[in-house]
N, C-alpha and C positions, 0 to 999 in steps of 0.2 A: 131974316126975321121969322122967329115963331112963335106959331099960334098956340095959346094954352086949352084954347079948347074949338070945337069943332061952327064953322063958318054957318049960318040962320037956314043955307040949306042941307046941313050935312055931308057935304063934299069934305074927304081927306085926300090931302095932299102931301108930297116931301115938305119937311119941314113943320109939321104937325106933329103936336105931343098931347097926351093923357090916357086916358082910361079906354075912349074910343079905341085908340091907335089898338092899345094891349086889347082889346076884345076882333081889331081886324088880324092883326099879328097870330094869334091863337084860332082865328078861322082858318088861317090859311098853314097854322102847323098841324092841323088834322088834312087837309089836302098834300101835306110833304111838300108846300110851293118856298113855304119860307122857315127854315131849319136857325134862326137867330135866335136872341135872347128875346125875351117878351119882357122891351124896355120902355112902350110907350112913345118911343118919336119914330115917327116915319123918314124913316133913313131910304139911301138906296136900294138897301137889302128891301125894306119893303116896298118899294115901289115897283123893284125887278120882279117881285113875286108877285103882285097884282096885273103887272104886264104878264107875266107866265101865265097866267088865269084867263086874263082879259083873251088872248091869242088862244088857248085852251080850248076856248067855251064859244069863242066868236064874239065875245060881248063888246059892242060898240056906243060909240056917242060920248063918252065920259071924256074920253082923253087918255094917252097911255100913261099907266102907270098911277092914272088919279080913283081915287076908290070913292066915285061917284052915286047916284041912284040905279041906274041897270047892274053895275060891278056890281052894288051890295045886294042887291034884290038876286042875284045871278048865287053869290056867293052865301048867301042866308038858305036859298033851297037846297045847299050843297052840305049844309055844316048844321053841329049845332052849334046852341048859345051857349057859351063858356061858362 
């Protein structure tokens, strides 16, 4: 099942699609983690890149691969806004 837009507390997960996705997909092609297409669902490709990050940076508590509140707080002082 997926979701067309992002959960009341802004958790992204596999299986998550829109505009969020494409704004985390594009943080993380300026870190070289995730070389995809900037397609909007969070696919494997992008969950493996947020674990590459998550592991990267030490950042914990979200869950692997879930582009949570510390991932994205972690990930926002590393990048800019698309």
């Amino acid at each position: 099942m997926e979701s067309a837009t992002p959960r009341a507390d802004g958790v992204l997960r596999r299986g998550d699609k829109g505009p969020e996705v494409e704004e985390l997909q594009q943080r993380l092609q300026q870190l070289y983690l995730y070389m995809g297409r900037t397609h909007g669902r969070y696919d494997t490709q992008v969950a493996d890149a947020v674990t590459r990050f998550q592991y990267a940076r030490g950042t914990q508590g979200d869950g692997e691969g879930v582009y949570g509140k510390r991932t994205r707080a972690a990930l926002e002082r590393e990048t800019r806004e698309p």
